[in-house]
C-alpha positions in Angstrom: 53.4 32.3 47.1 56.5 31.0 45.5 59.2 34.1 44.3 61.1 32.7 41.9 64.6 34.0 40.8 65.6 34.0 37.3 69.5 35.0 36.2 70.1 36.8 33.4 73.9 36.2 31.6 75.1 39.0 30.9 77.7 39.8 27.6 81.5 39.9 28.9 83.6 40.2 26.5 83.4 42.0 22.7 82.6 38.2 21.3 79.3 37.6 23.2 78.4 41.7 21.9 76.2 42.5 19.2 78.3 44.7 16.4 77.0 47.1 14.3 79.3 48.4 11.5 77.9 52.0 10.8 79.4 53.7 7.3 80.6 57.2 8.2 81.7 58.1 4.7 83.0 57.0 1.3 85.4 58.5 -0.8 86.3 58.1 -4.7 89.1 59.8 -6.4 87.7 61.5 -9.2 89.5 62.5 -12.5 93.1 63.8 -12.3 93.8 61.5 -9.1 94.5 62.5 -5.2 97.8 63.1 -2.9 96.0 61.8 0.5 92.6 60.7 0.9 91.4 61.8 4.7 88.5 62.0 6.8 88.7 64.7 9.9 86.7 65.4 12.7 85.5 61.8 13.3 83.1 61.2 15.6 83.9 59.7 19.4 81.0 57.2 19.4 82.5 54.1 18.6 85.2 51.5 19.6 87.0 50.6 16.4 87.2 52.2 13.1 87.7 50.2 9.8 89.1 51.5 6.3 88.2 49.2 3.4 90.0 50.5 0.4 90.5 49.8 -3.1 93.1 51.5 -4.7 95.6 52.3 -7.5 98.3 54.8 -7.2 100.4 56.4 -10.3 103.8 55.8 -9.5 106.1 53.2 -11.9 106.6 50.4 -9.4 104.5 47.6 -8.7 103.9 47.5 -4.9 103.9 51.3 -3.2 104.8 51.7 0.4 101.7 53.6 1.5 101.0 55.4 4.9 98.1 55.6 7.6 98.6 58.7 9.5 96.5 59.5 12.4 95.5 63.0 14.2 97.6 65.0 11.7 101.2 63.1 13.4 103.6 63.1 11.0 106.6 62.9 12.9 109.1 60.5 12.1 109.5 57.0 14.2 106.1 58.0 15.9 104.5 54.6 14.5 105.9 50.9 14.7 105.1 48.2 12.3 105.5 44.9 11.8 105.3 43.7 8.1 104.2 40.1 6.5 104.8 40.2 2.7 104.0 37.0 0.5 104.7 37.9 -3.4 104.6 35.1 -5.9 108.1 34.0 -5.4 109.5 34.8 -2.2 108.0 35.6 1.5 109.7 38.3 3.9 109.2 40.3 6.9 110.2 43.4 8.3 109.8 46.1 11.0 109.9 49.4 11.6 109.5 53.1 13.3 108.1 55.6 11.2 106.4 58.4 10.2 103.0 56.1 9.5 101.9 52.8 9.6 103.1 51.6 6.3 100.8 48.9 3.8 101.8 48.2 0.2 99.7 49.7 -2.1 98.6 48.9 -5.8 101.1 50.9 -8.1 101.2 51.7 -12.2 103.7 48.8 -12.8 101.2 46.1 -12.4 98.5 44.8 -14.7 96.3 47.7 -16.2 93.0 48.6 -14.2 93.6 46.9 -12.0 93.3 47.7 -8.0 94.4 46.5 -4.6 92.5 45.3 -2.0 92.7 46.6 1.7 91.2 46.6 4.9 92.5 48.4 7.8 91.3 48.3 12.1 92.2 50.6 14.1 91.4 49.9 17.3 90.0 51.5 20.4 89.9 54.7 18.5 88.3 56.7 20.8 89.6 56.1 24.4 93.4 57.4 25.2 96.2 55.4 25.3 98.8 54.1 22.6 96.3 53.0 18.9 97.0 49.3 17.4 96.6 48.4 13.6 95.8 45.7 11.6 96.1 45.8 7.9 95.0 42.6 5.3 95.7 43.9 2.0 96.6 42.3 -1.8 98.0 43.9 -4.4 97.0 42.3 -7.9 98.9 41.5 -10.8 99.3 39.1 -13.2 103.2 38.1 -13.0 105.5 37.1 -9.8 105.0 40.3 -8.4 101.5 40.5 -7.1 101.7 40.4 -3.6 99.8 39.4 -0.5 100.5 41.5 2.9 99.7 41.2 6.8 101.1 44.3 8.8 100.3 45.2 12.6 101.3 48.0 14.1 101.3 50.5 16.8 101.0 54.8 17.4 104.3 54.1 19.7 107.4 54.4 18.2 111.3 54.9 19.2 111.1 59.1 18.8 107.5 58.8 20.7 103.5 57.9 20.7 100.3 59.6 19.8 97.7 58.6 22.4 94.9 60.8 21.9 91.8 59.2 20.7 91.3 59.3 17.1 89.8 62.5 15.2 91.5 62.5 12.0 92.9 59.6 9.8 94.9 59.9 6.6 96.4 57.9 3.5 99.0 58.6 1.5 101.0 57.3 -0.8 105.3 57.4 -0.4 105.5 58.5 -4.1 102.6 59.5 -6.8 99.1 60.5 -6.4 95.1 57.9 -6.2 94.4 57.4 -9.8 90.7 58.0 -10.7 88.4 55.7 -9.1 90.1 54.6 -6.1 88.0 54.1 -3.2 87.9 54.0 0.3 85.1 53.9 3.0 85.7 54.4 6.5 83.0 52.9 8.9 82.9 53.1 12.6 82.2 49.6 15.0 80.1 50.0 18.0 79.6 46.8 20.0 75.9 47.2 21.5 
């Protein structure tokens, strides 16, 4: 008899995973608008989580420095940030420690109805250690001032870190509330 050995190759790295994006829940701002939008107890069963978010906020200016907040940590220069911000005349960086990792938002002095567009990573939200974020976001508008942004960022900042893994996540805007149908779904990734 011949015994013949087969290898198997075996996935190594996230790239040669499967992933499976799994919506864990969508929120829309009904009428009279919305401080924070948050989800809380989130479950532990997944590696990354994304935000995808389409938004408006009330405030007269055009682009809104926003916050993500995570576990209820508000404390100031618990987050660091790096910013990327193209508008239609000018492109600039900046960085920062703060109470949240900031994005610029869609605000009431741009074009009417219309929203921004964001998505946000967080990830390895459910081990222990220090959180990174990515944020790709746009903020519409038909003049100079529409804007296109890049941010990364980090739950270690100069006061302090959050390390915990992640249970609760939180936007919020720096001045007025979520006008009526902004919306924002937050889905887990698992990597199978």
């Amino acid at each position: 008899w011949r015994i013949f050995c087969h290898r198997q190759h075996l996935p190594t790295t996230r790239s040669e995973l499967m992933t499976v994006k799994l919506l864990i829940e969508t929120v829309t701002v009904g009428a009279g608008g919305a401080a924070s939008i948050e989800w809380t107890a989130i479950n532990q069963d997944g590696q990354d989580l994304v935000i995808v978010l389409s938004s408006r906020n009330g405030e007269a200016v055009t682009m809104l420095a926003s916050t993500i907040q995570i576990n209820g940590v508000t404390s100031a220069n618990y987050y660091t940030w790096i910013r990327l911000l193209g508008t239609g005349s000018a492109v600039n960086n900046a960085t920062a420690s703060d109470s949240g990792v900031q994005y610029q938002g869609q605000a009431n002095d741009t074009t009417a109805n219309t929203f921004d567009s964001q998505e946000f990573r967080i990830s390895n939200y459910s081990a222990t250690g220090v959180k990174s974020f990515s944020i790709d976001g746009a903020v519409e508008n038909n003049a100079t001032a529409a804007g296109t942004t890049l941010f990364a960022g980090s739950s270690s900042g100069t006061s302090g870190s959050t390390t915990a893994a992640v249970t609760s996540v939180k936007l919020a805007g720096s001045g007025g509330s979520f006008v009526e149908h902004t919306t924002a779904s937050l889905y887990k990734i698992k990597y199978d």
